[in-house]
Jmol script that loads the backbone (N, CA, C; Angstrom):
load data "model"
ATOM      1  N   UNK A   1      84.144  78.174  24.299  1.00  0.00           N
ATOM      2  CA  UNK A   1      82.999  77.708  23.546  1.00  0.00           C
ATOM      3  C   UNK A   1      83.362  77.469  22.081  1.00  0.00           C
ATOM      4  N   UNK A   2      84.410  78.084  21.859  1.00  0.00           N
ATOM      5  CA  UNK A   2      84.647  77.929  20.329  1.00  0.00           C
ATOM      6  C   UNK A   2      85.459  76.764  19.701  1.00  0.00           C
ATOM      7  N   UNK A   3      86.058  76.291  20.890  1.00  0.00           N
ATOM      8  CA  UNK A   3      87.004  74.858  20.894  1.00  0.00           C
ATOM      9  C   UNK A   3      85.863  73.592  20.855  1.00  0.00           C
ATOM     10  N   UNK A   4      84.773  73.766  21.568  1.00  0.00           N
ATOM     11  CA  UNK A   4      83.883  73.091  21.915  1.00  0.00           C
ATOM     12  C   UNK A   4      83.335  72.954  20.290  1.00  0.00           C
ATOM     13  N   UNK A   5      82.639  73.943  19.685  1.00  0.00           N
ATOM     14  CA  UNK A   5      81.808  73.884  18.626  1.00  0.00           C
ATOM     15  C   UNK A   5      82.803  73.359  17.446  1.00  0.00           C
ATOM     16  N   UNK A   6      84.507  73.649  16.966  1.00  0.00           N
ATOM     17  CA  UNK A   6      85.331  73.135  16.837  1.00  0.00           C
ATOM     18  C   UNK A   6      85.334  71.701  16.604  1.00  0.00           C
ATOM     19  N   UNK A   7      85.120  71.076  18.448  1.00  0.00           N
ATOM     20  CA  UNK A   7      85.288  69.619  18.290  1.00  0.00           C
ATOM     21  C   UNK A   7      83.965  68.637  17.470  1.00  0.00           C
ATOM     22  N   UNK A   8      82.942  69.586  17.755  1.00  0.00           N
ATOM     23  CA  UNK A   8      81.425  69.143  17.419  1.00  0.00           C
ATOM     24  C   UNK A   8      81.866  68.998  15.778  1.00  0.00           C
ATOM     25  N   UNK A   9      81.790  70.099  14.901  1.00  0.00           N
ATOM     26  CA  UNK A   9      82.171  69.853  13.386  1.00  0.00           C
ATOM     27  C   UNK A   9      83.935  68.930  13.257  1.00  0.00           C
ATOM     28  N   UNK A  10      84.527  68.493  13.953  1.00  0.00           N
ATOM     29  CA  UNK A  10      85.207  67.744  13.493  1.00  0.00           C
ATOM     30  C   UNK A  10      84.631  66.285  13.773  1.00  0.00           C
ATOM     31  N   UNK A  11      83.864  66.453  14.369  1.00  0.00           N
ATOM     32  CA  UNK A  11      82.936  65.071  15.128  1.00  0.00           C
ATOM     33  C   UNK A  11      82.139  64.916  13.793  1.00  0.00           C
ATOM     34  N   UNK A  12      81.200  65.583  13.827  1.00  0.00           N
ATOM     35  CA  UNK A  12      80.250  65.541  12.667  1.00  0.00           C
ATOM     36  C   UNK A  12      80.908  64.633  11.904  1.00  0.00           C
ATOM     37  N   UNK A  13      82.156  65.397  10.908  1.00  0.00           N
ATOM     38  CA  UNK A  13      82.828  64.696   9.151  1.00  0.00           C
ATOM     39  C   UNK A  13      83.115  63.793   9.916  1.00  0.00           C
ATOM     40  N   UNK A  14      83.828  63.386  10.637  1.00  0.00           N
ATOM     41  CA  UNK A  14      84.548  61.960  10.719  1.00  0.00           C
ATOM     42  C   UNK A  14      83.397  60.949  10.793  1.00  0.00           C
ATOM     43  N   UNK A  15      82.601  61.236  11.668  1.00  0.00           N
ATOM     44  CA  UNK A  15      81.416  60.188  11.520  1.00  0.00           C
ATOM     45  C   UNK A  15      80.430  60.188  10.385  1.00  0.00           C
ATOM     46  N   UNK A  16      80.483  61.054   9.502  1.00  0.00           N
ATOM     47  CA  UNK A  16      79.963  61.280   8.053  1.00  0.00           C
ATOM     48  C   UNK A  16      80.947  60.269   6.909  1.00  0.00           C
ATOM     49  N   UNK A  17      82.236  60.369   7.207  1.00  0.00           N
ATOM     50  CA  UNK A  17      83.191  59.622   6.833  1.00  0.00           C
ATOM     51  C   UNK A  17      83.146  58.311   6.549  1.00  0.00           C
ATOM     52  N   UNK A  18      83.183  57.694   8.130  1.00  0.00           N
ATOM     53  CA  UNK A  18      83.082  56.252   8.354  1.00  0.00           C
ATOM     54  C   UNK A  18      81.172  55.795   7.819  1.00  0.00           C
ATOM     55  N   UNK A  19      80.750  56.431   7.966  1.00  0.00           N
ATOM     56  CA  UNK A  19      79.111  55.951   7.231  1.00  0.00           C
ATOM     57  C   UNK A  19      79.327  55.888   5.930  1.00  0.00           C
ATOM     58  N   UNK A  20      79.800  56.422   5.297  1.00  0.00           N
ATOM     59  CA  UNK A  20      80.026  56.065   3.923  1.00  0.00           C
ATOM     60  C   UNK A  20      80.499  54.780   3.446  1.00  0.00           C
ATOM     61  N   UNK A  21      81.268  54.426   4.758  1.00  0.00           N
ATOM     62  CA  UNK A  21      82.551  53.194   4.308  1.00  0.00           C
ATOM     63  C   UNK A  21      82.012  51.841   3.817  1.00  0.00           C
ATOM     64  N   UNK A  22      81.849  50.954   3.311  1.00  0.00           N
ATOM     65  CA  UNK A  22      81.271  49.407   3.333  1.00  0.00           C
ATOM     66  C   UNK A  22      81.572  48.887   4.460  1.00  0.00           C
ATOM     67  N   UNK A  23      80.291  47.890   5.039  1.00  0.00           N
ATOM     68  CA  UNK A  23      81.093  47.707   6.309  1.00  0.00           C
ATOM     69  C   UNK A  23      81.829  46.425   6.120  1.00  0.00           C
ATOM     70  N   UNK A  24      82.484  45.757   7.158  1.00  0.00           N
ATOM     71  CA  UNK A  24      83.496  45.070   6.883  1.00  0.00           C
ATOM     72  C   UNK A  24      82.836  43.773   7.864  1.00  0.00           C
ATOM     73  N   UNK A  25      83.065  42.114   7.546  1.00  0.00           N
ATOM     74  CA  UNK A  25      82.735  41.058   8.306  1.00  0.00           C
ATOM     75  C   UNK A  25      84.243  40.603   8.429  1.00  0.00           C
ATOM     76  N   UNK A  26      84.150  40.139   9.227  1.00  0.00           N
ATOM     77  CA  UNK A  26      85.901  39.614   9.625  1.00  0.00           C
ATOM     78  C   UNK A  26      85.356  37.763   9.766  1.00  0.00           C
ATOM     79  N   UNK A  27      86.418  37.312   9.193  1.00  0.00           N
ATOM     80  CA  UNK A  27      86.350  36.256   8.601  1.00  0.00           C
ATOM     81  C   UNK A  27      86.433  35.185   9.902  1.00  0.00           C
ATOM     82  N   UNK A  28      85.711  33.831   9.864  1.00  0.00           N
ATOM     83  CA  UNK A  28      85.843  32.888  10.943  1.00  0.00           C
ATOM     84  C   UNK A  28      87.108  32.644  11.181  1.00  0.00           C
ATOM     85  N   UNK A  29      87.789  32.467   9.687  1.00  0.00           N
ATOM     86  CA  UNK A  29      89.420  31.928   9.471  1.00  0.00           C
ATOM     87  C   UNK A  29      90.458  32.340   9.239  1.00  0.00           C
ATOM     88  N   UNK A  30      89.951  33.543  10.007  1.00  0.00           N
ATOM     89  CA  UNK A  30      91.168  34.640  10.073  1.00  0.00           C
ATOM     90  C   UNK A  30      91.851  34.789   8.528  1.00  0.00           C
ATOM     91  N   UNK A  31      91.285  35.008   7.839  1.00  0.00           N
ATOM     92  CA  UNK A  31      91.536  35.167   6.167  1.00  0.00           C
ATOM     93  C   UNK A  31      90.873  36.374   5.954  1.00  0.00           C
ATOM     94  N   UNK A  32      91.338  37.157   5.009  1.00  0.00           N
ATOM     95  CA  UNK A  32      91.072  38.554   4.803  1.00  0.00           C
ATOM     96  C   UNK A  32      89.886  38.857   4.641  1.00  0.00           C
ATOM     97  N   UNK A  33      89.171  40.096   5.433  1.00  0.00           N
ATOM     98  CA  UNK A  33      88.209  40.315   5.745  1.00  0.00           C
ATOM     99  C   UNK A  33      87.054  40.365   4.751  1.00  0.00           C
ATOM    100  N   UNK A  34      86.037  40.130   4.486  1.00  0.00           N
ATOM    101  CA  UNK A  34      84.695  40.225   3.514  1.00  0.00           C
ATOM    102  C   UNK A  34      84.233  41.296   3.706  1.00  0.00           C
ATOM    103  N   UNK A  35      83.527  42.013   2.586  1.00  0.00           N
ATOM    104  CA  UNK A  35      82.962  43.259   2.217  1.00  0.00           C
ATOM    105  C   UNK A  35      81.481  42.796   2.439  1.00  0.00           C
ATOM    106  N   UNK A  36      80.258  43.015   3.083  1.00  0.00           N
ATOM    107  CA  UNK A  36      79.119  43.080   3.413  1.00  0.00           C
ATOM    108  C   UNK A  36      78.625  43.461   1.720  1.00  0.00           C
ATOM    109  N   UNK A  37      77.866  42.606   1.586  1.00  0.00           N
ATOM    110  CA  UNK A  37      76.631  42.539  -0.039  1.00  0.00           C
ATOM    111  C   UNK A  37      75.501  43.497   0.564  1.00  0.00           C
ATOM    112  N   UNK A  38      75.155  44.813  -0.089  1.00  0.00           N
ATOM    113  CA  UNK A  38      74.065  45.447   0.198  1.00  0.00           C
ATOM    114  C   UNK A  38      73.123  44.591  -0.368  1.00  0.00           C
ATOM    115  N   UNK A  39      72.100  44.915   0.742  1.00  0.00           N
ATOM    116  CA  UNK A  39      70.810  43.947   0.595  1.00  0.00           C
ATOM    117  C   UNK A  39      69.682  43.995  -0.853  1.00  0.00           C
ATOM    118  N   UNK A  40      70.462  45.740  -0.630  1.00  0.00           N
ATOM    119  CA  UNK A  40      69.525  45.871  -2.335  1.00  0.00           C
ATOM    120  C   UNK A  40      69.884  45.450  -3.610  1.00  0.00           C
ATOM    121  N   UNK A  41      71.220  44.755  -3.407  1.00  0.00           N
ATOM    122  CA  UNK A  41      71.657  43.735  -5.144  1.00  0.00           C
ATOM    123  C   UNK A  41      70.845  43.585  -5.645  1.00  0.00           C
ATOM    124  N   UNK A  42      71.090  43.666  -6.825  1.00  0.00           N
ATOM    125  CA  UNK A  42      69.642  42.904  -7.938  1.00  0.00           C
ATOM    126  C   UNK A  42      69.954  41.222  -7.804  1.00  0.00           C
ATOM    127  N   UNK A  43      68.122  41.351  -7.564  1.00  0.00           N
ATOM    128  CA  UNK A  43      68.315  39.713  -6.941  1.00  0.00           C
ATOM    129  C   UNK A  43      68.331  39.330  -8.739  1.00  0.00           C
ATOM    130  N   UNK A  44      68.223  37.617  -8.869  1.00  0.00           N
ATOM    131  CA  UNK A  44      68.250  36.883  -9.892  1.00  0.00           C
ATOM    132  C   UNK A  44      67.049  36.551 -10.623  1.00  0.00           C
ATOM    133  N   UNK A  45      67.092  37.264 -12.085  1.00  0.00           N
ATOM    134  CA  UNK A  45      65.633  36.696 -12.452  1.00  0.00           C
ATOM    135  C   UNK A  45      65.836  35.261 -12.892  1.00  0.00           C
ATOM    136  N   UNK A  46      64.731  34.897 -13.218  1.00  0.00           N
ATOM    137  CA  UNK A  46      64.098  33.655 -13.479  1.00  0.00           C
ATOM    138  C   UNK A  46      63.993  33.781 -14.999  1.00  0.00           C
ATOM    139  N   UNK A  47      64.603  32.169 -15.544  1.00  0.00           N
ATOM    140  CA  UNK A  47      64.726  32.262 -17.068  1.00  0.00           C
ATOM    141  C   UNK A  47      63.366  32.200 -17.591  1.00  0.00           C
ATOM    142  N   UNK A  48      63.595  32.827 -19.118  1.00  0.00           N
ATOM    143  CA  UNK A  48      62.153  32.312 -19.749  1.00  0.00           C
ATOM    144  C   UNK A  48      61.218  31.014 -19.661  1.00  0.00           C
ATOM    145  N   UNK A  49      62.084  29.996 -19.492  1.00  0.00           N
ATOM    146  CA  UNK A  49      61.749  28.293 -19.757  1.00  0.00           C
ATOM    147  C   UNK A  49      60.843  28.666 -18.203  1.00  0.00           C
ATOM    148  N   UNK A  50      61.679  28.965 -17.485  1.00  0.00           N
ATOM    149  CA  UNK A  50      61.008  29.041 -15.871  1.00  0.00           C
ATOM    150  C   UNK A  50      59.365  29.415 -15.687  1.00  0.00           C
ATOM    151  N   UNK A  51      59.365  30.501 -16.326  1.00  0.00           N
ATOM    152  CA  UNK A  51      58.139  31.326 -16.457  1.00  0.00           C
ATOM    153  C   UNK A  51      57.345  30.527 -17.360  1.00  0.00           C
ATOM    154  N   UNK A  52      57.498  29.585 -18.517  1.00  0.00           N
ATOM    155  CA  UNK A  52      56.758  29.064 -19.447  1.00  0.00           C
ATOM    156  C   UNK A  52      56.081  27.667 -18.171  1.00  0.00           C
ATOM    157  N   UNK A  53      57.336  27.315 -17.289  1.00  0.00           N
ATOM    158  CA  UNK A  53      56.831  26.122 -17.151  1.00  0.00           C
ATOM    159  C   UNK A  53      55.650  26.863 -15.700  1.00  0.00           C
ATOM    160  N   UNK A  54      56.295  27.792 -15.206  1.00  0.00           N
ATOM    161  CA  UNK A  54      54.836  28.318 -14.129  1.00  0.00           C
ATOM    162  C   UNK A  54      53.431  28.461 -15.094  1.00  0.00           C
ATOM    163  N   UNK A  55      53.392  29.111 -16.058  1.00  0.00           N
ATOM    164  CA  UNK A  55      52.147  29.122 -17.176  1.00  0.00           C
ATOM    165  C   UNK A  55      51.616  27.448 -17.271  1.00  0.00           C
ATOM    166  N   UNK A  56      52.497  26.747 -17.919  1.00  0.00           N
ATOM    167  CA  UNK A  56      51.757  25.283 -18.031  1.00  0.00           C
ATOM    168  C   UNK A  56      50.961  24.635 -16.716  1.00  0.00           C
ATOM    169  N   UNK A  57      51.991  25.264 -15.870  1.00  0.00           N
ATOM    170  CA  UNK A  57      51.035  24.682 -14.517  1.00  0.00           C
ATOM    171  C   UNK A  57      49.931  24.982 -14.121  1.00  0.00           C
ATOM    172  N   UNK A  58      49.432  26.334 -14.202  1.00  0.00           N
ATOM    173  CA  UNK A  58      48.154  26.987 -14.011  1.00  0.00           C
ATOM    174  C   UNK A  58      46.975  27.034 -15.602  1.00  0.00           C
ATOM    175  N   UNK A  59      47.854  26.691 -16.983  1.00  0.00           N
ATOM    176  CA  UNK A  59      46.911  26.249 -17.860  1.00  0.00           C
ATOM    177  C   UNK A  59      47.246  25.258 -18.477  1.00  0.00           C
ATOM    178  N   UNK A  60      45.772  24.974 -19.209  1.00  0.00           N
ATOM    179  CA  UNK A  60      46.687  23.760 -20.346  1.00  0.00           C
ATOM    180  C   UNK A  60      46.402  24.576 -21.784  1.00  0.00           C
ATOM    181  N   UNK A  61      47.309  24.109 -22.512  1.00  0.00           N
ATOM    182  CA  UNK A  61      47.109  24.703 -23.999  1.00  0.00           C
ATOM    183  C   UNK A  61      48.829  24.836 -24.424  1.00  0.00           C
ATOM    184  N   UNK A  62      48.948  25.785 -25.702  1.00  0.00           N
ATOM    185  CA  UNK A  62      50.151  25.751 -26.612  1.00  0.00           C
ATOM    186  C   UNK A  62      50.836  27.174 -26.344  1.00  0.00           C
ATOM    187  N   UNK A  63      51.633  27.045 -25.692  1.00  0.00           N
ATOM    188  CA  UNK A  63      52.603  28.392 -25.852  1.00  0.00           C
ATOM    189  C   UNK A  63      52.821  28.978 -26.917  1.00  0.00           C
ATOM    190  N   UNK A  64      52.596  30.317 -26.941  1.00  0.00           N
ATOM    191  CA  UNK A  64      52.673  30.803 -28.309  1.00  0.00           C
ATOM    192  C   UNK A  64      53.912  31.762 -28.394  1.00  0.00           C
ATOM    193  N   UNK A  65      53.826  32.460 -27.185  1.00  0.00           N
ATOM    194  CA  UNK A  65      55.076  33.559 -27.184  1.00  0.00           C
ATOM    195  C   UNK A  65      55.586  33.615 -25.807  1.00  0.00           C
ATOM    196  N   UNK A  66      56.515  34.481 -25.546  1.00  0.00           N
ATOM    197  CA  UNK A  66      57.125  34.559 -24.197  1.00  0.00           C
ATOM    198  C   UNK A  66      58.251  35.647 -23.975  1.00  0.00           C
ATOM    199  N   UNK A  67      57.764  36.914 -23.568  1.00  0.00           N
ATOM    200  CA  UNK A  67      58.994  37.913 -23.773  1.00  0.00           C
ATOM    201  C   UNK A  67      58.935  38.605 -22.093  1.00  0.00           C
ATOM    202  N   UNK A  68      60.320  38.811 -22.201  1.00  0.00           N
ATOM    203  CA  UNK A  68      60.622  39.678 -20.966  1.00  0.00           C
ATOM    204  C   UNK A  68      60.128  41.195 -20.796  1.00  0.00           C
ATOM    205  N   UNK A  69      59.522  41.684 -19.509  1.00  0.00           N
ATOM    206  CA  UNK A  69      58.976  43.163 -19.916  1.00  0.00           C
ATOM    207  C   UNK A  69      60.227  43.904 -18.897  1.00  0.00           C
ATOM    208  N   UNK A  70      60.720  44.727 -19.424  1.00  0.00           N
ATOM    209  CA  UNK A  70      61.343  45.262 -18.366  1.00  0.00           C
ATOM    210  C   UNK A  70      60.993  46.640 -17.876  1.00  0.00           C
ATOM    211  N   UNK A  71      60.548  47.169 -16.735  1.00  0.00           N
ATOM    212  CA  UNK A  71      60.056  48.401 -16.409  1.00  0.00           C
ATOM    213  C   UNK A  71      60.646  48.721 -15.393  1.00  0.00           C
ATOM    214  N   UNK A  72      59.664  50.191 -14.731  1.00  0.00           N
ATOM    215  CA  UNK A  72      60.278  50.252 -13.468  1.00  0.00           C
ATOM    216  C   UNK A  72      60.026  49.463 -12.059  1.00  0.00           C
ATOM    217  N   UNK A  73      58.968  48.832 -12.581  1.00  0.00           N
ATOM    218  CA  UNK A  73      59.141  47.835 -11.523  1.00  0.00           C
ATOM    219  C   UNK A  73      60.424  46.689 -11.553  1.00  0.00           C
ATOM    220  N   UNK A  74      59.251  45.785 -10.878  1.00  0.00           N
ATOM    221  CA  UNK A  74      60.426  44.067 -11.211  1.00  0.00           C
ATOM    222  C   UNK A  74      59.996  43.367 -12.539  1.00  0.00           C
ATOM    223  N   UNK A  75      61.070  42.768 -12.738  1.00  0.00           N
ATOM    224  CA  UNK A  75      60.970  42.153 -14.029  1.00  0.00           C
ATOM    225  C   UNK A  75      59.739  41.465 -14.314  1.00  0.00           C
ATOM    226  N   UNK A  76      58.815  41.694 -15.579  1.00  0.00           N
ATOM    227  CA  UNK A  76      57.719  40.243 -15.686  1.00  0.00           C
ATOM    228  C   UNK A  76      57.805  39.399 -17.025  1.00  0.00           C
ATOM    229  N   UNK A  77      57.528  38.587 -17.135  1.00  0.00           N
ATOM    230  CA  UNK A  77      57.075  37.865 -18.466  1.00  0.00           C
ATOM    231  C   UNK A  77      56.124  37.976 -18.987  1.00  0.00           C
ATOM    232  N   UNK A  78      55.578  38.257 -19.943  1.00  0.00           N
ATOM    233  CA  UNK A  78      54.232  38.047 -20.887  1.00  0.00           C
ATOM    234  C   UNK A  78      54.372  37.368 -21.677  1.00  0.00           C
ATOM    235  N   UNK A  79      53.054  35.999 -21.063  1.00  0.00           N
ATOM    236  CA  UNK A  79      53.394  34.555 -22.216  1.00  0.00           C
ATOM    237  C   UNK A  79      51.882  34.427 -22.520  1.00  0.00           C
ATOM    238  N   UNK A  80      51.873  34.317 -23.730  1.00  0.00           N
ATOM    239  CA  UNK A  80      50.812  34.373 -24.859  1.00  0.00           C
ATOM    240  C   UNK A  80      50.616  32.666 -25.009  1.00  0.00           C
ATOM    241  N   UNK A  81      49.222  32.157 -24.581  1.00  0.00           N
ATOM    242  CA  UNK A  81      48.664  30.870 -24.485  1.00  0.00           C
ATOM    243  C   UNK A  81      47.856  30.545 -25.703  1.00  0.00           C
ATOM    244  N   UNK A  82      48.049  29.829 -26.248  1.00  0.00           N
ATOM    245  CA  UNK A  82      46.373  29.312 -26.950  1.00  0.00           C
ATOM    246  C   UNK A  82      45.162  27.895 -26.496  1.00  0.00           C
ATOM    247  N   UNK A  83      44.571  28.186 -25.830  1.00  0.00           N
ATOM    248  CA  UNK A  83      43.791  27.381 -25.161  1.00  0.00           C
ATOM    249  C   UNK A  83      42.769  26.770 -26.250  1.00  0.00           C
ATOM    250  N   UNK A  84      41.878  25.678 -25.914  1.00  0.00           N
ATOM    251  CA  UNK A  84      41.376  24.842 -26.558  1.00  0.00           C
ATOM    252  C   UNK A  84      40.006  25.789 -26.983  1.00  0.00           C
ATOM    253  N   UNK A  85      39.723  25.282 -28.273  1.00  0.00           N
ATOM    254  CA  UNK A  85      38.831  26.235 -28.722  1.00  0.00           C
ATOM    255  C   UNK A  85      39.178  27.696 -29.080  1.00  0.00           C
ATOM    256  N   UNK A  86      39.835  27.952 -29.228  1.00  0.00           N
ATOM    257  CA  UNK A  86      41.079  28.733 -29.795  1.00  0.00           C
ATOM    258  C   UNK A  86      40.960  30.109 -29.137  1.00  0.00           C
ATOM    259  N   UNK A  87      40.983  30.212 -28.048  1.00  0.00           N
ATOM    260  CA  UNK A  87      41.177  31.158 -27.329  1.00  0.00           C
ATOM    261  C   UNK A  87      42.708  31.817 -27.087  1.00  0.00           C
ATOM    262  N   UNK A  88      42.690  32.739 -26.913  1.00  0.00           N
ATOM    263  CA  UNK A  88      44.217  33.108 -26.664  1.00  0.00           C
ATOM    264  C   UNK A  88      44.209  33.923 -25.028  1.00  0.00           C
ATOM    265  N   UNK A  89      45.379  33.683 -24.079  1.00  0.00           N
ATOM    266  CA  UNK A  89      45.320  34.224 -22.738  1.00  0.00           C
ATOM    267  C   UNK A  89      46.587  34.810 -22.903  1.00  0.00           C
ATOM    268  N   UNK A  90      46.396  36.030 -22.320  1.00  0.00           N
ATOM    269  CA  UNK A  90      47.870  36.918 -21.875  1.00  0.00           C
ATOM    270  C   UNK A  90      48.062  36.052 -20.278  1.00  0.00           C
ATOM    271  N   UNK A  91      49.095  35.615 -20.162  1.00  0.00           N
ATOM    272  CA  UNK A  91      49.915  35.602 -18.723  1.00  0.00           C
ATOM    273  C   UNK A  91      50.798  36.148 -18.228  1.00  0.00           C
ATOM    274  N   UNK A  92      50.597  36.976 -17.228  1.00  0.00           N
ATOM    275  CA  UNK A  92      51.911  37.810 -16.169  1.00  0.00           C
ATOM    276  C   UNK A  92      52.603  36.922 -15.234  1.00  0.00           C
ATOM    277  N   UNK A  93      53.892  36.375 -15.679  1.00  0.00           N
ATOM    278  CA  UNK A  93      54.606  35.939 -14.658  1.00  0.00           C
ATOM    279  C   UNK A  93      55.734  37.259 -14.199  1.00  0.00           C
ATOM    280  N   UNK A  94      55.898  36.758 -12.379  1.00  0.00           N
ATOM    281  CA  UNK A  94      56.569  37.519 -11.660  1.00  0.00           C
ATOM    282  C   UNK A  94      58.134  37.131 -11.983  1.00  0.00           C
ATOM    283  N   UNK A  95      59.272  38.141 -12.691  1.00  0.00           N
ATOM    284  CA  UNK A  95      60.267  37.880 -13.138  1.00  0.00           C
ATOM    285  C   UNK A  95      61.292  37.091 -11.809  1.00  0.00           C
ATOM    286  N   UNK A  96      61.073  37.582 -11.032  1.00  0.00           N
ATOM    287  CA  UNK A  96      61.143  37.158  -9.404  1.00  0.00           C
ATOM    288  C   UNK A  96      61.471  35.255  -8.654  1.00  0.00           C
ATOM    289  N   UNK A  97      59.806  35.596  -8.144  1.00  0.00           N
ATOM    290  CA  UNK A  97      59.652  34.689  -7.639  1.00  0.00           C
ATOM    291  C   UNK A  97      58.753  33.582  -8.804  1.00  0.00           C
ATOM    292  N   UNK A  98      58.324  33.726 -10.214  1.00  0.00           N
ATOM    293  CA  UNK A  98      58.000  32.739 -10.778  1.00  0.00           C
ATOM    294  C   UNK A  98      56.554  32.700 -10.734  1.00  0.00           C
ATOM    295  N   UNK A  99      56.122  33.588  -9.877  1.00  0.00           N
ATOM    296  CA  UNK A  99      54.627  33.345  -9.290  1.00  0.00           C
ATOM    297  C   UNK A  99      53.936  33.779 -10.392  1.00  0.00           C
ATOM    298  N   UNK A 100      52.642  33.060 -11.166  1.00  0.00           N
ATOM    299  CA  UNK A 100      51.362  33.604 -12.324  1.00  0.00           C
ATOM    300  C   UNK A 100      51.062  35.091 -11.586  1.00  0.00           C
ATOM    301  N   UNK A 101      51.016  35.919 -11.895  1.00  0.00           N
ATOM    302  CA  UNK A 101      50.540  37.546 -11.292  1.00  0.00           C
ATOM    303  C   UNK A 101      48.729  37.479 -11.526  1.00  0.00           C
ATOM    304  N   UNK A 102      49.051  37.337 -13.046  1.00  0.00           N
ATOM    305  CA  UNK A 102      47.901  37.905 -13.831  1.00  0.00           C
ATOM    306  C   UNK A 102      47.423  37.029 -14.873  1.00  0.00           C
ATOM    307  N   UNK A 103      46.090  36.524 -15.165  1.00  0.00           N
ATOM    308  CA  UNK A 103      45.836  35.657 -16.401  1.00  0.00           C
ATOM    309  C   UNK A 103      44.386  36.784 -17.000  1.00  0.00           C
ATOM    310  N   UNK A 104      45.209  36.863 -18.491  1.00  0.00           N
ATOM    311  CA  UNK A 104      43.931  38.016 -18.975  1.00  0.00           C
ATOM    312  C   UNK A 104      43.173  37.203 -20.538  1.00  0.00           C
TER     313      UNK A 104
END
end "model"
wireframe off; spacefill off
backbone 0.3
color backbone group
C-alpha cells in the first residue's frame, strides 16, 4: 500500500508540472512550434480620435475635451461636448469596443 500511495504523489507533481506549462500548437509547416496566446491578453484599446468620432455620431456640437479614465475596470473615455445653446454633455465611451456607454 505504500508503493501505491508513493505512485499517487508522484502522479499528482508531474501532472501539477505539465499544467503549468504553455501549451504548445504545432505548426501546419512543420516550422517550430507556436506558444498558445492566453485568451486573457489585454485586448487593444481604441484611440482617442476613435472615441471622439463615436461621440460625433450620437451628438452634434463642439468637442471640448477627451481624456482616458483608467480604472479597475476596462478602459473609458470621458468626452466633454458643447451642444447648441450652450449646454455641456459628459460622454462615456467604451475604451473597448467604441460603444457611447453613457451620455450625462
Amino acid at each position: 500500500m505504500h508503493l501505491l500511495h508513493s505512485k499517487f504523489i508522484l502522479l499528482l507533481f508531474t501532472s501539477m508540472a505539465f499544467a503549468s506549462m504553455p501549451a504548445v500548437i504545432e505548426a501546419a509547416d512543420n516550422s517550430k512550434p507556436k506558444f498558445a496566446i492566453a485568451s486573457n491578453e489585454k485586448e487593444r484599446v481604441i484611440s482617442k480620435g476613435q472615441a471622439i468620432a463615436a461621440v460625433k455620431s450620437e451628438l452634434k456640437g463642439k468637442v471640448l475635451s477627451a481624456t482616458r479614465i483608467d480604472s479597475k475596470g476596462p478602459p473609458v473615455y470621458k468626452v466633454k461636448v458643447l451642444l447648441a445653446k450652450g449646454r455641456i454633455r459628459t460622454v462615456y465611451v467604451d475604451g473597448i469596443s467604441g460603444r457611447v456607454i453613457r451620455i450625462n
